[in-house]
N, C-alpha and C positions, 0 to 999 in steps of 0.2 A: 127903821121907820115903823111907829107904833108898836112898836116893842118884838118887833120880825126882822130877822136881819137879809139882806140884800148881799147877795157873794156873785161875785165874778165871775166868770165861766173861765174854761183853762183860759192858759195866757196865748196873745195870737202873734207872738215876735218874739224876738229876744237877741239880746246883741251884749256877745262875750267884748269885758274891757279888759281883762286881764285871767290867765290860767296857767299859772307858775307852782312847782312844789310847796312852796309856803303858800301863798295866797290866791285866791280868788273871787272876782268877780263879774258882775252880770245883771241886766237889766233886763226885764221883762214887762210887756203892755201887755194890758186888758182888751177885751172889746168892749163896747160899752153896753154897760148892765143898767135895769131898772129899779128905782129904789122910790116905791111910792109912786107920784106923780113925774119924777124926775128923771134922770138918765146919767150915772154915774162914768166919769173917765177916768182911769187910774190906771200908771205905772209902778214897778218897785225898782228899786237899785239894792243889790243885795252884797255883801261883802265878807269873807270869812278868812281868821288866818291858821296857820298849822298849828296844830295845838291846841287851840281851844276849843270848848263846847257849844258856843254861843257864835250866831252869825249877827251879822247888823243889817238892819232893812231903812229905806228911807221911803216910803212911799209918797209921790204927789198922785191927792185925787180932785178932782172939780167935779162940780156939776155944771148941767148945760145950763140950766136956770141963771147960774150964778150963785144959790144960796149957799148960807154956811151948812153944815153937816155933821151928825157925827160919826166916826168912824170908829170902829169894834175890830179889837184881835185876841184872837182866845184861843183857847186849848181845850180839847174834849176831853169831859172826864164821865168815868164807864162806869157812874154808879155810886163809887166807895173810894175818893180820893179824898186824899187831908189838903184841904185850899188855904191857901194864904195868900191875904191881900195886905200889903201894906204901903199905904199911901205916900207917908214922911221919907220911903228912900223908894219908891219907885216901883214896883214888882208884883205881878200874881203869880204865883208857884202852886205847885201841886204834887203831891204824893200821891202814886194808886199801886197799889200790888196786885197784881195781878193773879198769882198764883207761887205752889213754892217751887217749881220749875220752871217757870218763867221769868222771877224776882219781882220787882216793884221799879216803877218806872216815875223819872222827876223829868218834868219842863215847867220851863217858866217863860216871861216875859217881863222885858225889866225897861222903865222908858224914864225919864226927865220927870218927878215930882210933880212940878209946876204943868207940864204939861196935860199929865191924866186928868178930864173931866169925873168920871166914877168906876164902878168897876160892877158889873153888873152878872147874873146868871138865865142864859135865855136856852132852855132845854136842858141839853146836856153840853153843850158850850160857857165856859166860866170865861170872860171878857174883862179886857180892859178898855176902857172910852175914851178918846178925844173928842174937844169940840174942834173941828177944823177950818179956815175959810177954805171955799173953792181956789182951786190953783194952791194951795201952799203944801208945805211938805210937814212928815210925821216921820219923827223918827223913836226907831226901838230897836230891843235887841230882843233874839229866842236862842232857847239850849235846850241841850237835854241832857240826861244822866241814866245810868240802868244798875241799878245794884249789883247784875254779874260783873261789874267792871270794879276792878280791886281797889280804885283811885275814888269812889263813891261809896266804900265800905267803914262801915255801916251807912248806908243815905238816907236814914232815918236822922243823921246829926252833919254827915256830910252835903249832903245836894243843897243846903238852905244856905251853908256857907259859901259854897261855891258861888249859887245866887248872890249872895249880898258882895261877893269881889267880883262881879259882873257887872254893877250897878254904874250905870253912867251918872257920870259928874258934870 
């Protein structure tokens, strides 16, 4: 709202649907937050399976109003990360290294083309935008990757790949 984003406070419930060695998931509600003049409700349904890097989130949010809205998910970057937006398959990623004992850390966010409004940088939060009606749902997926992990070495050419076979179709 006006170019300040409006965030949730923790979540006040949450109800396990499934927590099996391969999979799990889990849904969690908000209480409702203020966004501008408005009063934001939102839950997420969250979903991950063994083995990958990336979970799936479905969030329905509304407002009390009724209006549409847009709704922002991002990833903070600390300064000196290599950002990558790209619209035509869906994804903002990012690169930061952090140090050389600590390595260089990759997440992304990867959602449906059609559905990202733009992709915006408000702070130090680099975002992706929908426009969304109240009551309807958004869906995306988040990862991450760490250079000490042998399977993202070198992730300076690995983590983008991995992203783009994470990409919903």
């Amino acid at each position: 709202v006006g170019n300040k984003l409006a965030i949730a406070d923790t979540y006040s419930a949450y109800r396990i649907i499934a927590n099996t060695p391969e999979h799990i998931e889990f849904v969690i509600d908000y209480p409702p937050y203020p966004a501008g003049n408005d009063t934001i409700y939102e839950s997420k349904h969250f979903w991950m399976d063994l083995g990958t890097y990336f979970y799936d989130v479905e969030a329905t949010v509304r407002t009390a109003s009724g209006k549409d809205l847009i709704y922002a998910v991002g990833l903070t970057d600390f300064g000196h990360a290599e950002v990558t937006c790209n619209q035509s398959d869906g994804y903002l990623s990012l690169l930061e290294h952090i140090n050389d004992e600590n390595g260089t850390i990759g997440g992304a966010i990867v959602a449906s083309p059609s559905d990202i409004l733009d992709y915006r940088k408000i702070g130090n939060d680099q975002l992706i935008c929908f426009s969304v009606k109240s009551g309807s749902k958004v869906r995306f997926r988040v990862g991450a990757g760490w250079s000490k992990d042998l399977r993202f070495d070198p992730i300076e050419t690995k983590w983008l790949k991995h992203v783009q076979n994470s990409l919903l179709k």
